[in-house]
C-alpha positions in Angstrom: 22.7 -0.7 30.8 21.4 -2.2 27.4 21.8 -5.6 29.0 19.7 -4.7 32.5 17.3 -3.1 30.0 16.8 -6.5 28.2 16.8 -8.8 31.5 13.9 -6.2 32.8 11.9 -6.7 29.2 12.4 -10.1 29.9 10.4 -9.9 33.3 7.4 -8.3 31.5 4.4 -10.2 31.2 3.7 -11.5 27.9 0.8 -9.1 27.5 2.8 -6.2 28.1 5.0 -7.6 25.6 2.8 -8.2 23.1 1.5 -4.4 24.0 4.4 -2.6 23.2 4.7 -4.5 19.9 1.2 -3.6 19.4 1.8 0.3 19.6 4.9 -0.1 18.3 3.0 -1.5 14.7 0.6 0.4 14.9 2.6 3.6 15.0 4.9 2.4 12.3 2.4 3.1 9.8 2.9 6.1 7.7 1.4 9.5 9.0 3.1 9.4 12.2 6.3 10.2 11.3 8.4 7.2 12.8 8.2 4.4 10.3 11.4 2.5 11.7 9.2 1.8 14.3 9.0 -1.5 11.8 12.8 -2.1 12.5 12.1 -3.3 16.3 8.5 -3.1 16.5 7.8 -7.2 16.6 10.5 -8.0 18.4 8.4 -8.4 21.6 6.4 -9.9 19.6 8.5 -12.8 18.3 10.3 -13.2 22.2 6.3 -14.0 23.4 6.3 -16.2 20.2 9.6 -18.2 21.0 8.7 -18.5 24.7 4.9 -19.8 23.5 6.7 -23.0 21.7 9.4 -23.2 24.1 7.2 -24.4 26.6 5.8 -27.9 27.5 2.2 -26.9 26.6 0.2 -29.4 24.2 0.4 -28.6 20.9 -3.6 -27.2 21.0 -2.6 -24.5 23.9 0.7 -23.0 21.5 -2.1 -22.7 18.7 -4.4 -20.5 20.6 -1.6 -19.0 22.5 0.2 -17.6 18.9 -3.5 -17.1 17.6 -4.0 -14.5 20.6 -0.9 -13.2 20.1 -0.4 -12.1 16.4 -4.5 -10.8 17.3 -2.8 -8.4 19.7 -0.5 -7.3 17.5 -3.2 -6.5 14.7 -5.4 -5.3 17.4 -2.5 -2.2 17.5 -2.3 -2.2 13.6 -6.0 -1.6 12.9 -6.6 1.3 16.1 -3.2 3.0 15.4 -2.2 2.6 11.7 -5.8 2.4 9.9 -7.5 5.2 12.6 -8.5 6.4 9.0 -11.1 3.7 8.2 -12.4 3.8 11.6 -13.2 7.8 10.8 -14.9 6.7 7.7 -17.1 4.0 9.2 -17.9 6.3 11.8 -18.5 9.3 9.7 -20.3 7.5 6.5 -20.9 4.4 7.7 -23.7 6.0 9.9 -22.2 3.6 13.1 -21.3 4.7 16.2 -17.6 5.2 17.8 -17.2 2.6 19.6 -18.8 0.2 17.0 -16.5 1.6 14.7 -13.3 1.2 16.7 -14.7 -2.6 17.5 -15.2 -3.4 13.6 -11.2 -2.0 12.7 -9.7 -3.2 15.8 -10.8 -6.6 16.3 -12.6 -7.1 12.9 -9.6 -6.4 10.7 -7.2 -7.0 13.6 -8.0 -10.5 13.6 -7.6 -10.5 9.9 -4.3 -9.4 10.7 -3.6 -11.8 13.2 -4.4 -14.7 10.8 -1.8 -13.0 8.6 1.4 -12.7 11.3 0.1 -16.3 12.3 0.9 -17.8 9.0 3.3 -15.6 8.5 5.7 -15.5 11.5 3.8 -17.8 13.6 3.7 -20.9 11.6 7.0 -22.0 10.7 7.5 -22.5 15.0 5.2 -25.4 15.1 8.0 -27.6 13.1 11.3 -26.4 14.9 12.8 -29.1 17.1 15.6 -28.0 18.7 16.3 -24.0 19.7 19.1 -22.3 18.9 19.6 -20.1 15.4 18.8 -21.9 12.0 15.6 -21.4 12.2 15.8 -17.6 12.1 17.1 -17.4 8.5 14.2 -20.0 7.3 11.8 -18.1 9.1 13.1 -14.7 7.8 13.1 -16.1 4.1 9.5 -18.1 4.6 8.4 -14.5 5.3 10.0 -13.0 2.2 8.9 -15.5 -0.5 5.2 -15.8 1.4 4.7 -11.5 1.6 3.6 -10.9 -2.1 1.3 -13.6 -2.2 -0.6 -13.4 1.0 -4.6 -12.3 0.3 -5.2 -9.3 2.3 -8.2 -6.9 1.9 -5.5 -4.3 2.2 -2.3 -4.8 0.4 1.0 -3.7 2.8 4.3 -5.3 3.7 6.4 -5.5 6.4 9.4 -3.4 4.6 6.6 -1.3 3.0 5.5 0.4 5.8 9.2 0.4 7.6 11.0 2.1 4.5 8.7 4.4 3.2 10.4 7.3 3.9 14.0 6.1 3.5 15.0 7.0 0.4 18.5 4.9 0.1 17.1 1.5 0.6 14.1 2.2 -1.3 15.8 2.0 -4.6 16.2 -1.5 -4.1 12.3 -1.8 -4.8 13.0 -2.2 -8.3 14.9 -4.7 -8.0 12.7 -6.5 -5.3 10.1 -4.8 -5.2 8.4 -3.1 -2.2 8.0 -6.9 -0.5 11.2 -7.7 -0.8 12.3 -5.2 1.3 10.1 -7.0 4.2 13.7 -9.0 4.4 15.8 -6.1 6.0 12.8 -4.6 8.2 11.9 -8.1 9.7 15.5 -9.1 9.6 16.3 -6.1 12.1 13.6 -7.8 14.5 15.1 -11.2 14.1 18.4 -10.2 14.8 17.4 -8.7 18.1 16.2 -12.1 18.6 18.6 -14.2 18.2 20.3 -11.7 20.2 17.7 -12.1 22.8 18.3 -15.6 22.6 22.5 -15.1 22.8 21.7 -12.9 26.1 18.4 -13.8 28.0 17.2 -16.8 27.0 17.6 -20.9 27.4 19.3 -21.8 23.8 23.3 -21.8 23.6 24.2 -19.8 21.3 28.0 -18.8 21.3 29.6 -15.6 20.9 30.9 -16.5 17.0 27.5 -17.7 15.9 25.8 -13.9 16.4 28.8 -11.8 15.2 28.5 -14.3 11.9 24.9 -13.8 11.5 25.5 -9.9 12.4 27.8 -9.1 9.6 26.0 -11.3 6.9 23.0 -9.3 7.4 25.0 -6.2 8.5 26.6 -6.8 4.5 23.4 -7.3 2.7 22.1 -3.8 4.5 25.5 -2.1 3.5 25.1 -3.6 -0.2 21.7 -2.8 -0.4 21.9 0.7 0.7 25.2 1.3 -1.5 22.9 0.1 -4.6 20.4 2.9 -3.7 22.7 5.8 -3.3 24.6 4.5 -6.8 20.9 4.2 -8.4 20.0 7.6 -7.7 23.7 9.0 -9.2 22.4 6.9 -12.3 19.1 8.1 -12.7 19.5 12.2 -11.5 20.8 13.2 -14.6 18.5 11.1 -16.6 15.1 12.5 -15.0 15.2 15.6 -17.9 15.1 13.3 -20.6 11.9 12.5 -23.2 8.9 14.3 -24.0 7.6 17.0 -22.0 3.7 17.2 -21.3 2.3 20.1 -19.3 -0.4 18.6 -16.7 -2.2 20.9 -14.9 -4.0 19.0 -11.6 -7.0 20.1 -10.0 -8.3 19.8 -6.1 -11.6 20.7 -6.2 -12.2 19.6 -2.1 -15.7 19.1 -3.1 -17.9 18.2 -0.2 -19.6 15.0 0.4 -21.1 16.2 3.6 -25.0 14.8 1.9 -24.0 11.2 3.1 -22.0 11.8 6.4 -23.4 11.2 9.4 -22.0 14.2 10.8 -21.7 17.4 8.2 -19.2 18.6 10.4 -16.7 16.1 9.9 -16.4 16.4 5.8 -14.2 19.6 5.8 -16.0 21.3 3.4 -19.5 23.1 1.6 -18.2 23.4 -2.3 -20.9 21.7 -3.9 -19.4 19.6 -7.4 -20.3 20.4 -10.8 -19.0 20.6 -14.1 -18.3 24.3 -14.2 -16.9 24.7 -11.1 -14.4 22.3 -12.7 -13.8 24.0 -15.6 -13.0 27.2 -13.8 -10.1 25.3 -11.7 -9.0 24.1 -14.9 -8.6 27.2 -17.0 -6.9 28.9 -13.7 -4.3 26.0 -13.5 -4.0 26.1 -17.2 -3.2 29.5 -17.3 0.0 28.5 -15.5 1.7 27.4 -18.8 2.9 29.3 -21.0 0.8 31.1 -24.0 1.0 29.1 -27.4 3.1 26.1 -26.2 4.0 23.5 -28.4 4.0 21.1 -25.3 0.7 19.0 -25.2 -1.9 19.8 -22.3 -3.5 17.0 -19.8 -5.9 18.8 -17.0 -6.6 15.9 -14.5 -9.7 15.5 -12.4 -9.4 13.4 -9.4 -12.2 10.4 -8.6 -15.5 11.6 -7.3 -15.4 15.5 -8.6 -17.5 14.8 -12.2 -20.8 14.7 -10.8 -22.7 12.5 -13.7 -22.3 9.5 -15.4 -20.3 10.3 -17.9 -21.5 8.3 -21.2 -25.4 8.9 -19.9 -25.4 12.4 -19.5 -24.9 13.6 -23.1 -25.3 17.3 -22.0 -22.4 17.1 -19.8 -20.1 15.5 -22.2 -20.6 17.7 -24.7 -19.6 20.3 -22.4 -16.2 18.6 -21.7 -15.6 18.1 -25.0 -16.2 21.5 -26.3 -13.9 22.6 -23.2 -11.1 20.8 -24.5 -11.4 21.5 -28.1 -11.6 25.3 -27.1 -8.7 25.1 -24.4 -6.6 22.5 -26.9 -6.2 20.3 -23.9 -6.6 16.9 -23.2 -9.1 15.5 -20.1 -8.5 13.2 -17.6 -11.4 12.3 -15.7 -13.2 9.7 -13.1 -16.4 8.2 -13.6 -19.2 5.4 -12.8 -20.5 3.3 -15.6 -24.0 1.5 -15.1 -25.4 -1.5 -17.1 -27.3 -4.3 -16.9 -26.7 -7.8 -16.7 -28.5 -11.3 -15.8 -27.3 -10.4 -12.2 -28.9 -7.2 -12.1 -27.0 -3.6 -12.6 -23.3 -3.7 -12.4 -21.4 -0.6 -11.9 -17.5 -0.2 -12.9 -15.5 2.7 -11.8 -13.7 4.2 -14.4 -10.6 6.8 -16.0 -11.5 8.2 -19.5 -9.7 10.0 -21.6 -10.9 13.4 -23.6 -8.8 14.3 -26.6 -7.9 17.6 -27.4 -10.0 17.5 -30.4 -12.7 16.9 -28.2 -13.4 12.8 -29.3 -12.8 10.1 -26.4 -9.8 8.4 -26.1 -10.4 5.3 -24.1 -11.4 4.4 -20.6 -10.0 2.2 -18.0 -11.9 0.4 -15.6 -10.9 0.2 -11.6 -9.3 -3.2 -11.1 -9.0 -2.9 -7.1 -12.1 -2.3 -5.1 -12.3 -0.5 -2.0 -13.4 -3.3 0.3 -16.4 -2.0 2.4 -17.1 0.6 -0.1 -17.1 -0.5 -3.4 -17.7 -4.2 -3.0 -18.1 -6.4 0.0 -15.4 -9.1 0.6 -17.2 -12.6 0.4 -20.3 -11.3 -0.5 -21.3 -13.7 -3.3 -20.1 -16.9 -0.9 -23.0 -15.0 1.6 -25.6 -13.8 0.0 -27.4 -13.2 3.0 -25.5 -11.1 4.7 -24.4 -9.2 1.7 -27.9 -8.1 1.5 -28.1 -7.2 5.6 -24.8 -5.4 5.0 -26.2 -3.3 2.0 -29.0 -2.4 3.7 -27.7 -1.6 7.3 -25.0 0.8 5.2 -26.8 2.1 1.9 -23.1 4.0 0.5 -21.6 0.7 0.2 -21.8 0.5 -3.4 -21.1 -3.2 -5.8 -19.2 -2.4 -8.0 -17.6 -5.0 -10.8 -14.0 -5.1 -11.1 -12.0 -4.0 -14.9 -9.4 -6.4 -16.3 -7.5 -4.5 -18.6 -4.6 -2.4 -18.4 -5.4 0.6 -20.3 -2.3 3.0 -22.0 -3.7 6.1 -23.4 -2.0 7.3 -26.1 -2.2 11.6 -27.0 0.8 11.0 -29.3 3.7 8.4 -30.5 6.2 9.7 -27.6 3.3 10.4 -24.9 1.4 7.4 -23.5 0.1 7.5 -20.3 -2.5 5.5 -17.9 -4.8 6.6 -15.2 -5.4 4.0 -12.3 -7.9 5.1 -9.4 -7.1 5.4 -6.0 -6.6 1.9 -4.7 -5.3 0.5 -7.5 -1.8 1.4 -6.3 -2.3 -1.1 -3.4 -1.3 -3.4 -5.7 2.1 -3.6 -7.7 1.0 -5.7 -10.7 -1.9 -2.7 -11.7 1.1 0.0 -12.5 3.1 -2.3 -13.5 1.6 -3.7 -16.5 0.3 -0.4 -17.4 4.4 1.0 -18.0 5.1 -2.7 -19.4 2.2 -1.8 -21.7 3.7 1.3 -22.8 2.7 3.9 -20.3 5.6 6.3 -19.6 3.4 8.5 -17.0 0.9 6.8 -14.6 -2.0 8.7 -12.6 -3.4 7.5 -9.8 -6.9 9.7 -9.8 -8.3 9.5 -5.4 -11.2 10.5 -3.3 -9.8 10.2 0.1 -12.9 12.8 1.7 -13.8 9.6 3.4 -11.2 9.5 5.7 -11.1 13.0 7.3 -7.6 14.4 9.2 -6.3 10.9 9.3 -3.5 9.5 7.7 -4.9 7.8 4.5 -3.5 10.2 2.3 0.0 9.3 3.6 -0.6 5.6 3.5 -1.8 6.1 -0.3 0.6 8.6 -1.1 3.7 5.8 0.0 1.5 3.4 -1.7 2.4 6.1 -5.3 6.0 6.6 -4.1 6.7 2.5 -4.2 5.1 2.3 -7.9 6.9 4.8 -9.1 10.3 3.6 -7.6 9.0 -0.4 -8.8 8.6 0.9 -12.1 10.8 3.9 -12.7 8.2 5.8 -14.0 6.7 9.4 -12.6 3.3 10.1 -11.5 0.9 12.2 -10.3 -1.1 11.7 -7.2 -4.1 13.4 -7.5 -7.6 13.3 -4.9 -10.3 15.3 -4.5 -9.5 16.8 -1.3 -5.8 16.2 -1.3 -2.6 15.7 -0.8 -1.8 16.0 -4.6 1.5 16.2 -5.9 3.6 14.7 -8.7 6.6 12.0 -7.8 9.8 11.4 -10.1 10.8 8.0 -11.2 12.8 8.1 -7.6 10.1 8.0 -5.6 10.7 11.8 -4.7 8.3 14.7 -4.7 8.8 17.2 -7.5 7.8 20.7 -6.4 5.3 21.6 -4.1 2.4 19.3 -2.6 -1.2 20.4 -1.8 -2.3 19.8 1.5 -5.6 18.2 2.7 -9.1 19.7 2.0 -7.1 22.0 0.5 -8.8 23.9 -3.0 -6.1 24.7 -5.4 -4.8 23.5 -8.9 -1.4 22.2 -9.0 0.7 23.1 -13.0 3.5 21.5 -13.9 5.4 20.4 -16.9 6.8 16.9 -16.7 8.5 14.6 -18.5 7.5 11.2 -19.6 10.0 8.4 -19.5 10.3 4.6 -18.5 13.6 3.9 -17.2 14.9 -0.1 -16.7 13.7 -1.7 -13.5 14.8 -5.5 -13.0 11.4 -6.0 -10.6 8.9 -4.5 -13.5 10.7 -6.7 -16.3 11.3 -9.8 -14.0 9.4 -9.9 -11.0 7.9 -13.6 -11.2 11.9 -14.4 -11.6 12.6 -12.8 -8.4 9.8 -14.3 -6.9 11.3 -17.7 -7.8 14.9 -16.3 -6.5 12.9 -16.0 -3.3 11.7 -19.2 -3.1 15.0 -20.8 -4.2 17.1 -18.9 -1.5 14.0 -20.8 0.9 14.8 -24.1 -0.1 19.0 -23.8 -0.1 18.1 -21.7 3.9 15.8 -25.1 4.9 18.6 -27.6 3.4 21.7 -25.9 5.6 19.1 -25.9 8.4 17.6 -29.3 7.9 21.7 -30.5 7.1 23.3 -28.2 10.2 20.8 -27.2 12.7 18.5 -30.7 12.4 15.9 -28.1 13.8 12.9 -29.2 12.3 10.0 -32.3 13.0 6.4 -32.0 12.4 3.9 -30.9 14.9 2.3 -34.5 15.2 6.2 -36.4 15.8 6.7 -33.9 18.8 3.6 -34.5 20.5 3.9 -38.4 19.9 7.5 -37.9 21.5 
């Protein structure tokens, strides 16, 4: 039956094909539940691929031909898995529907598509001869390419597949969340090759697949065994250092003054300072009377509503809150000041003592594109400026550069990144390799509505903390919030979205070993050294490869 099934999929048209992958990407993404979609998802995409260069087109028709392709495929990605930024240019971007479905869909489709054409498409314009060698070099071109790819976003094929397996995601520190882009695109290659064994023209013989079946079959079994031995390690480990009682606040303030539509921000509660520091004494009052444990209360981004070093009047207030509460403050902020290129804003974390004095402050390193800078603005002056003044909340804001490890006390140092910082690994990563032994990530995801940002960031959270075997806390203004062990796991309850509650809990800070955090440019190296042993096997065994211009001369 499996065999009929796979002659019949062979029959499809390669649109359909290319469909199905499409949905099948798109749906992989976190918030619908069914993120092993990634496991099989482009394999109709690479069959449409392999038949492409199979064929006796020039060399010209394969480029566009793999160019519309891998846009079909992104096409799926930006409708289905980012629905959420098509809600908030809808819905803050003051655009309609349809313009914002164009933007996401074909806009950052396409960007998409450039990145599976590199990516997967590529390597096919040098293979010579069909058969399997250049699966393994394609798989590993993948692997040592993933990290280092720009994209406005920052995901990953294994990313987005594993998310929500918690065996294999203990690997991460040892690879990383990238790395594990070698076992969810490996999945989609073996069903190729498969393909290719089955359906189409290349011989490959029976021995060849069962050989290239168990290798990969071996380093899935190995890699799952490390995860399950990992997390025997680390279990009775998570109740050891110092204990810090953090107290998180969801305010679910309203941003409904620059939506389009009111309707569509969830929520009237107006932000201000004391409506903060009535959420904070109720979620302080949680822990227990005269502790000896230290205090952090933790505002999420967007809830203080003033500028925080230009509104002395509100400071003060903070600080006399913490001094009278003997708590430490964790907040989110905007900075302003001039420069020669006019006012430059930074997003930023500060710290509040308990004694009232301030800490330190860290300044966002990763922009949200679209909202808090515009991608290739300063190359376009021009149409930064029509872009600013066709959507007025786009703000330009400068990006921090240093790695910031508050420190309350000699066994509790901490940092607090902001919301897309966690896009990328190296942010949390030289915060803990810095000292911090607690991490924050402080959101505002109102933006985005009933959509499945908060999922997306909150696996975004789950991957530092397993990279770095550290905990954190998660933390937006109109939720999820919840707190994740150095396992990735959630520890006690999560608050839902536009939800308004405090969340208490006591923690405790530690920084266990991870290979990736202490050595990741040496596994990055591994990667590219496993590349260049898989192209000399194929280059000595397969003789697969020529370069584009030798074919066509031939």
């Amino acid at each position: 039956m499996f065999l009929s099934a796979l002659h019949y999929f062979n029959r499809l048209p390669s649109w359909v094909q290319i469909t199905i992958s499409a949905l099948g990407v798109g749906f992989h993404a976190p918030g619908f539940g069914v993120n092993l979609l990634g496991l099989v998802a482009f394999f109709p995409f690479l069959v449409v691929l392999d038949r492409i260069h199979q064929s006796s087109d020039s060399l010209a028709k394969k480029a566009l031909h793999t160019l519309l392709a891998c846009w079909g495929v992104g096409v799926g990605f930006g409708a289905i898995g980012l629905h959420w930024m098509i809600f908030a240019i809808h819905v803050f971007g003051h655009l309609p529907w349809i313009v914002a479905i164009a933007i996401t869909a074909l806009g950052y489709g396409f960007l998409v598509g450039i990145t599976l054409f590199v990516l997967c498409g590529l390597p096919l314009f040098f293979v010579r001869r069909w058969g399997w060698w250049d699966i393994p070099v394609r798989l590993m071109f993948i692997v040592l390419l993933d990290p280092f790819y720009p994209r406005l976003l920052q995901w990953s094929f294994g990313g987005f597949t594993f998310s929500a397996v918690p065996w294999i995601a203990q690997v991460a520190d040892v690879i990383g969340e990238w790395g594990l882009s070698f076992y969810a695109m490996g999945v989609n290659f073996l069903l190729l090759l498969f393909w290719r064994w089955k359906v189409s023209g290349p011989n490959i013989e029976l021995h060849v697949f069962r050989r290239v079946s168990l290798v990969f079959g071996f380093l899935l079994i190995v890699g799952m065994g490390y995860g399950v031995m990992r997390g025997i390690q680390l279990h009775p480990r998570l109740a050891e250092g110092a204990s810090l009682h953090v107290a998180a606040i969801q305010p679910n303030f309203s941003l409904n003054r620059i939506a389009v539509n009111p309707d569509l921000s969830y929520s009237n509660r107006k932000k201000n300072v004391e409506a903060l520091l009535k959420d904070s004494r109720k979620a302080l009052d949680e822990f227990p009377a005269n502790s000896p444990v230290p205090r952090l209360v933790v505002w999420p981004e967007s809830t203080y509503p003033f500028y925080f070093f230009q509104k002395d009047t509100a400071r003060e207030t903070i600080e006399r809150f913490a001094r009278e509460e003997s708590t430490a403050i964790l907040l989110a902020s905007v900075d302003s000041q001039e420069s020669p290129a006019g006012l430059q804003k930074s997003g930023l974390s500060i710290l509040v003592g308990p004694d009232g004095r301030v800490r330190g402050s860290y300044a966002k390193i990763v922009l949200m594109p679209f909202g808090e800078y515009i991608p290739w603005g300063e190359e376009f002056p021009a149409y930064r400026r029509w872009l600013k003044n066709a959507i007025p909340a786009i703000g330009l804001f400068e990006p921090g550069t240093e790695f910031t490890v508050y420190e309350l006390s000699e066994d509790i140092q901490f940092s607090g990144a902001i919301c897309f910082d966690v896009f990328s690994d190296s942010v949390v990563r030289n915060m803990v390799r810095d000292g911090a032994s607690f991490v924050v990530n402080l959101s505002n995801l109102a933006w985005y509505g009933y959509t499945n940002a908060s999922r997306q960031l909150e696996m975004m959270v789950r991957w530092r903390a397993i990279e770095n075997r550290v905990p954190m806390l998660y933390v937006s203004n109109n939720g999820e919030t919840m707190f994740i062990d150095p396992l990735g796991d959630k520890m006690g309850e999560t608050l839902g979205l536009y939800e308004q509650d405090t969340l208490s809990r006591t923690i405790v800070l530690q920084q266990h070993f991870s290979i990736y955090r202490e050595y990741k440019e040496w596994m990055h190296l591994g990667a590219g050294f496993l590349l260049l042993i898989t192209l000399l096997l194929a280059h000595r065994y397969g003789r697969i490869f020529s370069t584009p211009l030798a074919r066509e001369c031939n």
